[in-house]
C-alpha positions in Angstrom: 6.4 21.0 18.2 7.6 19.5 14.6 9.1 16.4 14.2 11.8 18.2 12.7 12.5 19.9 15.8 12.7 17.4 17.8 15.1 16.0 15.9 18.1 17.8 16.4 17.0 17.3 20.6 18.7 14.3 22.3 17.0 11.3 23.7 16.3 12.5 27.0 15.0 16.4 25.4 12.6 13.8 23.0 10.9 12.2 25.9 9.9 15.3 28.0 9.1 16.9 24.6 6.9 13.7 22.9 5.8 12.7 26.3 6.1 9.1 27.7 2.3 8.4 27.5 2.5 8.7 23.8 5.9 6.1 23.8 3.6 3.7 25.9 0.7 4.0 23.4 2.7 3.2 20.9 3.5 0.1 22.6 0.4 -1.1 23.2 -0.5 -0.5 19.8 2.8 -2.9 18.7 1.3 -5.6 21.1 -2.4 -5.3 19.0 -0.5 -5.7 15.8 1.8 -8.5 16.6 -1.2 -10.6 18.2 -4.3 -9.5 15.2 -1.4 -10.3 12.3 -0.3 -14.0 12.9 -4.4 -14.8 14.2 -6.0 -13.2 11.1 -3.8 -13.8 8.6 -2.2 -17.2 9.5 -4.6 -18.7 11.5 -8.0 -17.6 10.4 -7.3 -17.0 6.9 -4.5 -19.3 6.5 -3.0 -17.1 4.4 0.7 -18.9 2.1 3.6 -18.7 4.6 5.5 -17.0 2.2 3.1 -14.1 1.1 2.3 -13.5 5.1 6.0 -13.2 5.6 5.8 -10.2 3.1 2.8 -8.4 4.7 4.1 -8.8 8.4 7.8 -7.5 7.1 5.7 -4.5 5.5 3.6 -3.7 8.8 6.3 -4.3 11.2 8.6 -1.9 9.4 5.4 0.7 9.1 5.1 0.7 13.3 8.5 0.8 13.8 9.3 3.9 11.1 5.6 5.4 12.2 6.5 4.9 16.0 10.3 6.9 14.9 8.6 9.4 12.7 5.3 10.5 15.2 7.7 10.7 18.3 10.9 12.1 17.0 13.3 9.3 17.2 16.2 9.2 15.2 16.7 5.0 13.8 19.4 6.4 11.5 21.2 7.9 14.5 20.9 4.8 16.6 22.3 2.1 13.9 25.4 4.0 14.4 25.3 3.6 18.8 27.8 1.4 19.7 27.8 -0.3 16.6 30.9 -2.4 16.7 29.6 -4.2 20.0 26.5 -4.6 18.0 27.8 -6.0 15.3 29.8 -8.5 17.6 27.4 -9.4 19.5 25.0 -9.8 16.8 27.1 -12.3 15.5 28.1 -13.8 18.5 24.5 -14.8 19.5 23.8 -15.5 15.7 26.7 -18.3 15.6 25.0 -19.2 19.3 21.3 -19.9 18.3 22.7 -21.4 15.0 24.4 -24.0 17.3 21.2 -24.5 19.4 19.1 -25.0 16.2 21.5 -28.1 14.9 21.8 -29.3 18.5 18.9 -29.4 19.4 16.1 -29.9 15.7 16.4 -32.7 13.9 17.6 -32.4 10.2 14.7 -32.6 7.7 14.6 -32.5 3.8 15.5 -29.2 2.3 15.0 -27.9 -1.7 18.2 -27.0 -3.3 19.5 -24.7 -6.0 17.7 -21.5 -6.4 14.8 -22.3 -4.3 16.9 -23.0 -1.1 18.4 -19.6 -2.0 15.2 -17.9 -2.3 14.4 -19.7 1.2 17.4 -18.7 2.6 16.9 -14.9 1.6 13.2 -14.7 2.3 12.7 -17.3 5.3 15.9 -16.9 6.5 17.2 -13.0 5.8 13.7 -11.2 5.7 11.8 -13.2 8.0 14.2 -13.3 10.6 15.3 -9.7 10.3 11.0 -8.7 10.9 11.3 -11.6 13.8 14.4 -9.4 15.4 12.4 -5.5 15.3 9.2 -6.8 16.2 10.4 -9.1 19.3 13.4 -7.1 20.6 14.4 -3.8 18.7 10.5 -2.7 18.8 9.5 -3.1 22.8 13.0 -2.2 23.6 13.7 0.9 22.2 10.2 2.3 22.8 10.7 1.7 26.1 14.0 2.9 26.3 12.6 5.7 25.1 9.5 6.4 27.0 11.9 6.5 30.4 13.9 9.2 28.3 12.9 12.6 30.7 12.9 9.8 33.5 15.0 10.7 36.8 16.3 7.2 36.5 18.6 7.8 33.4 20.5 9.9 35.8 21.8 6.7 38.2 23.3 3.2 36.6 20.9 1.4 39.0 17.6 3.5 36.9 19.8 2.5 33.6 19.0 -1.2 35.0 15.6 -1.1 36.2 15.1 0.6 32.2 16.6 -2.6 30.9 14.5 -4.7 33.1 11.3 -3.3 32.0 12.5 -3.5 28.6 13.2 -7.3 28.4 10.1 -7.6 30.0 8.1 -5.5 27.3 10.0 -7.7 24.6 8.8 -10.9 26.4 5.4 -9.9 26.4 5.8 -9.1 22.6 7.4 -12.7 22.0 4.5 -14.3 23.8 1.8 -12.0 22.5 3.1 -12.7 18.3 3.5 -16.2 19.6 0.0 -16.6 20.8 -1.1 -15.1 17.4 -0.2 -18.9 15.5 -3.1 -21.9 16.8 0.2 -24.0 17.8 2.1 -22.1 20.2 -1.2 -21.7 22.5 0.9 -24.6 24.6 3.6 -25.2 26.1 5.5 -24.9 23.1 5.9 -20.8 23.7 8.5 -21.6 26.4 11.1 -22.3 23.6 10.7 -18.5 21.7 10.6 -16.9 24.8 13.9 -18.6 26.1 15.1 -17.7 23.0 14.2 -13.9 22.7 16.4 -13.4 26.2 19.4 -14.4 24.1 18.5 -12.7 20.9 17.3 -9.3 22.3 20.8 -9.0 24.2 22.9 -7.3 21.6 20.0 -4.7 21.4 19.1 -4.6 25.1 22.7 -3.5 26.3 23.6 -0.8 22.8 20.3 0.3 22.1 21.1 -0.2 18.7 18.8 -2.1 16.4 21.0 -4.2 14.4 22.4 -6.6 16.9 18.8 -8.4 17.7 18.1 -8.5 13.9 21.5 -9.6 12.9 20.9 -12.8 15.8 17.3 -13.9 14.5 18.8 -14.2 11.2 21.7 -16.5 12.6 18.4 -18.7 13.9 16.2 -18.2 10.8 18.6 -19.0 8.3 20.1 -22.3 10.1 16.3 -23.6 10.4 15.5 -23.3 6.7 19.2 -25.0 6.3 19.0 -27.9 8.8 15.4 -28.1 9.5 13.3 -27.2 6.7 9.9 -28.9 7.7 10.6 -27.6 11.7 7.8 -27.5 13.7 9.6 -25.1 16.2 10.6 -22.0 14.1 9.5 -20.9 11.0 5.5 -20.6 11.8 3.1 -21.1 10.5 3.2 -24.6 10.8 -0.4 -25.3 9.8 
């Protein structure tokens, strides 16, 4: 059956149609990439910060539009789920980790003029909208996804178990990219994976995958502004 057929289907016609297996493939495939990126690129090659920011915002947008366009799902119908309490909560959590990130970093020596912009657009915007689809719009809606023909959409208590797996698959992603950079193979991973329970919220409870990205950006953005050098976000720190 053509992806253009299973198109006009709704979620739960698309996962008896697709099949889950191929959903969960996907995933796993997601988890390869997030690790072999930040290990090979960053760590082994040590490749500029800035220019690996550019290839992992180019492959993390390929799996996420490949995963959309091999299975059926419709991303353009999904930005527009619940999109106000996306929005708001987005923002909400953005303002919240923003908070966190002055509270808790201390404030370092930033550029100014038009290369703090440039940071601000590029570490801040682009690197922190890839941050928000790989960790939480990614793992969530796949799985979301995969459980589509699953009995359990029929009951509120299946809708939870759903979410549950979900946060858990979005963990796992968070600690697999994570483990990709030489200095977060300690117990310095605790702190992104506290964190991705707050930002994945906004996508976990509307499916839609603006909220999660709009929150990273709240956290990416307020680094580069208070904490330039950090040695907590922005990796790689090496």
């Amino acid at each position: 059956m053509s992806t253009t057929a299973l198109s006009h289907r709704s979620p739960r016609q698309i996962g008896l149609a697709t099949g889950a297996s191929a959903h969960w493939a996907w995933l796993a495939g997601g988890f390869v990439v997030a690790f072999a990126l930040p290990f090979l690129l960053a760590d082994v090659l040590a490749v500029n910060r800035d220019v690996f920011y550019g290839i992992l915002a180019a492959a993390v947008l390929a799996l996420l539009f490949g995963w959309a366009r091999s299975t059926g799902y419709e991303l353009g119908r999904a930005v527009w789920r619940h999109w106000v309490w996306a929005l708001g909560l987005g923002i909400a959590i953005a303002g919240l980790l923003a908070f966190m990130v002055v509270r808790t970093e201390d404030a370092t020596p930033r550029p100014d003029g038009i290369e703090l912009v440039g940071a601000v657009l590029w570490r801040g915007v682009v690197y922190g909208v890839t941050d928000g689809l790989l960790l939480s719009v990614y793992p969530i809606l796949v799985v979301f996804a995969a459980f589509a023909g699953s009995r359990l959409n029929d009951r509120l208590a299946g809708k939870v178990v759903i979410g549950a797996v979900a946060i858990v698959a979005s963990l796992a992603m968070t600690a697999i990219y994570h483990a990709g950079y030489s200095d977060f193979r300690s117990d310095k991973i605790a702190k992104p994976l506290q964190g991705d329970v707050l930002w994945s919220v906004p996508t976990l409870v509307t499916l839609n995958p603006v909220g999660a990205p709009l929150a990273h950006v709240g956290l990416h953005v307020s680094a580069v502004l208070h904490s330039y050098d950090t040695d907590t976000f922005l990796p790689p720190h090496e």
